[in-house]
VOPAGU-2260 file (C-alpha; in pm, 1 decimal, decimal comma):
REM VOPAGU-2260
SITE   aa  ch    i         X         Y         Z
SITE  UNK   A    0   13343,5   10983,8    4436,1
SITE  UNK   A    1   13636,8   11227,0    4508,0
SITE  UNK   A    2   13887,1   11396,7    4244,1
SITE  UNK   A    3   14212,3   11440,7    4407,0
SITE  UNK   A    4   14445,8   11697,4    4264,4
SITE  UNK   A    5   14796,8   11670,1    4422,7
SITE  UNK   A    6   15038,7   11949,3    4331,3
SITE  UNK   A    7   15394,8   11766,8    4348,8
SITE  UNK   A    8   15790,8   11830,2    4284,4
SITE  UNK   A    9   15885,2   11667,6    3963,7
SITE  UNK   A   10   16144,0   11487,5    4090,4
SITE  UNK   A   11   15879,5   11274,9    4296,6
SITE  UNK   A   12   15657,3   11179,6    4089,2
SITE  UNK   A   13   15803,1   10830,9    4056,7
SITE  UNK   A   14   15794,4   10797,0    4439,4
SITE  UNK   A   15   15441,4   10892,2    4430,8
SITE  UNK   A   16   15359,4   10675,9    4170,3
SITE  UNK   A   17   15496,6   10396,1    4336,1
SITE  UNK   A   18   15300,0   10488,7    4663,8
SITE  UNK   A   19   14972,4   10513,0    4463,6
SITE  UNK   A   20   15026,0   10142,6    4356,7
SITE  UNK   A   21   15136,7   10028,0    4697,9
SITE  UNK   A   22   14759,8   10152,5    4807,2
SITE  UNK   A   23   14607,0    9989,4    4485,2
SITE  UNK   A   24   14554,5   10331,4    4286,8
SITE  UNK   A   25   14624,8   10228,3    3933,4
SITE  UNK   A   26   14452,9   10543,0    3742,7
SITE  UNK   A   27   14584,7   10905,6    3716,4
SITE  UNK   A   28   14688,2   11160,1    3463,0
SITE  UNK   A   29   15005,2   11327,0    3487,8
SITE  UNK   A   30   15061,1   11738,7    3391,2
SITE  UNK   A   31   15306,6   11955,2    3348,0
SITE  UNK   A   32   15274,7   12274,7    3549,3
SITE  UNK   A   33   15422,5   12600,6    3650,5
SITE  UNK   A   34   15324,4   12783,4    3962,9
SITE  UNK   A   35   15429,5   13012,0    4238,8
SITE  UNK   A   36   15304,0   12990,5    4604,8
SITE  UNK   A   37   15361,8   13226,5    4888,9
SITE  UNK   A   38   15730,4   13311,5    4842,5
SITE  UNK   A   39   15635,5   13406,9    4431,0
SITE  UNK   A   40   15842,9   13111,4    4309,0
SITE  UNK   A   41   16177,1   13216,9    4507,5
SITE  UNK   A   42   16392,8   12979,5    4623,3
SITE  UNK   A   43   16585,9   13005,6    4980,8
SITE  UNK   A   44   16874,0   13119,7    4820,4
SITE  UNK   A   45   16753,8   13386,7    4532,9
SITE  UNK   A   46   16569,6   13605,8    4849,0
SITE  UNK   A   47   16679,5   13956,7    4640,7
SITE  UNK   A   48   16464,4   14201,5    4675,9
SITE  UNK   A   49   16435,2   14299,6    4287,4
SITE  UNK   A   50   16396,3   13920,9    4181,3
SITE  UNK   A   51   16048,3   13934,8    4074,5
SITE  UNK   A   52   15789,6   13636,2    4026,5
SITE  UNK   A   53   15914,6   13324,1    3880,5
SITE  UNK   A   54   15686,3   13037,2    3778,3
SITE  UNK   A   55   15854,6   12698,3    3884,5
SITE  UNK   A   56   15791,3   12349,7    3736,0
SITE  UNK   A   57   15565,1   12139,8    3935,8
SITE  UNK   A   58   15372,2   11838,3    3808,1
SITE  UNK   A   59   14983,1   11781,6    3864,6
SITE  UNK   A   60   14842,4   11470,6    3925,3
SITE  UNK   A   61   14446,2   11438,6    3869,8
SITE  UNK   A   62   14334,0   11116,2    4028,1
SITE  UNK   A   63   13960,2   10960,0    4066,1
SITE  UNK   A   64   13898,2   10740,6    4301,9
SITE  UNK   A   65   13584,0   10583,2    4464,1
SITE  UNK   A   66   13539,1   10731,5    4882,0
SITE  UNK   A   67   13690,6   10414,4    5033,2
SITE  UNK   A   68   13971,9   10531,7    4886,3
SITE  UNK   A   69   14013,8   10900,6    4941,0
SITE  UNK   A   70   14252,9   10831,1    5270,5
SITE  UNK   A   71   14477,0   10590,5    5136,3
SITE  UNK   A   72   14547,5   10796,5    4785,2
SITE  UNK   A   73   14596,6   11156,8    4985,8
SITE  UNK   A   74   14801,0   10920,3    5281,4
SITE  UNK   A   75   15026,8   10796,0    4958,4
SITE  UNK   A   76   15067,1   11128,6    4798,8
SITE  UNK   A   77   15138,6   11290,5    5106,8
SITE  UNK   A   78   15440,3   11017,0    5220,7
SITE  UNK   A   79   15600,4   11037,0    4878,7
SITE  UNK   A   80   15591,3   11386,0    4778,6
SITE  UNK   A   81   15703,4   11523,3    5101,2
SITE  UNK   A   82   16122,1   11597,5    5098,6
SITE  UNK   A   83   16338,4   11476,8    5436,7
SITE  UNK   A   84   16126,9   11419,9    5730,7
SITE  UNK   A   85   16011,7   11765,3    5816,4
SITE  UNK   A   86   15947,7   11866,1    5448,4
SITE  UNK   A   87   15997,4   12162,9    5309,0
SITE  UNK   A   88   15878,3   12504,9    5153,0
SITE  UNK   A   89   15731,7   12416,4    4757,3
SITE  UNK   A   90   15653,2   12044,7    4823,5
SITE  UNK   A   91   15295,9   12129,9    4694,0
SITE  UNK   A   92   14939,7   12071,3    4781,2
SITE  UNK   A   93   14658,3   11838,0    4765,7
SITE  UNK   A   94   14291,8   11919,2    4701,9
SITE  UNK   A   95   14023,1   11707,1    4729,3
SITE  UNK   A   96   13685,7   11780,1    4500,0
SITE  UNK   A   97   13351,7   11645,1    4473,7
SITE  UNK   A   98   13304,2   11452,7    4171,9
SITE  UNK   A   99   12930,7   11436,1    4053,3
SITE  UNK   A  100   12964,6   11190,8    3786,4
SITE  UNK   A  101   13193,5   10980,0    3588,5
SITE  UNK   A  102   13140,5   10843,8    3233,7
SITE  UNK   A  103   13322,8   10639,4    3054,6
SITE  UNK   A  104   13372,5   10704,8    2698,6
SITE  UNK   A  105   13393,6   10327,1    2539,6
SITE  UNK   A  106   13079,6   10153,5    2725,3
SITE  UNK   A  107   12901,3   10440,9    2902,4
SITE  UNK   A  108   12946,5   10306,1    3236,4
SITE  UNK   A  109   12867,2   10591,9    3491,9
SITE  UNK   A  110   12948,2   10637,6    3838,4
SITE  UNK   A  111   13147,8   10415,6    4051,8
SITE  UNK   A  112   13214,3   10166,1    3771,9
SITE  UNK   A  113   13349,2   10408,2    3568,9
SITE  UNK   A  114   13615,3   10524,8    3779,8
């Protein structure tokens, strides 16, 4: 079992989520986030030298999935949150964790049926 956290532009969430189902991922949770990455939240065109760090909206998916499907969720996120072919500077990141356990809350299912 595998937590994914993907790091994404707001304005692609939807095309994420709708690569997510196209693999059969129907479980996330969605956050609001702020961050900064290696050019300290700067956009191409605000490169002054006195313009400080700003924190820019991002949105953080947290998603659970069993290892046969690791691939196909980080292959989805990484199609849909990526801008024009190439991509581009603040598109965001994916990390993939161990996950030791999962409960759920209502029956107390662990593990793989859980997720």
């Amino acid at each position: 079992m595998k937590l994914i956290i993907a790091i994404v532009q707001p304005n692609r969430l939807e095309a994420v989520k709708q690569a997510l189902t196209e693999v059969e991922v129907f479980r996330l949770t969605v956050l609001d986030c702020q961050g900064f990455g290696r050019q300290k939240g700067q956009l191409a065109t605000q490169r002054q030298p006195d313009a400080g760090v700003q924190l820019l909206r991002k949105v953080q998916l947290q998603i659970a999935v069993n290892d046969d499907f690791v691939e196909p969720t980080v292959d989805a996120v990484l199609t849909a949150a990526k801008t024009g072919d190439k991509g581009q500077i603040g598109d965001g990141k994916v990390f993939v964790l161990p996950m030791d356990d999962c409960i759920r809350i209502r029956t107390g299912e662990r593990g793989r049926e859980a997720i």
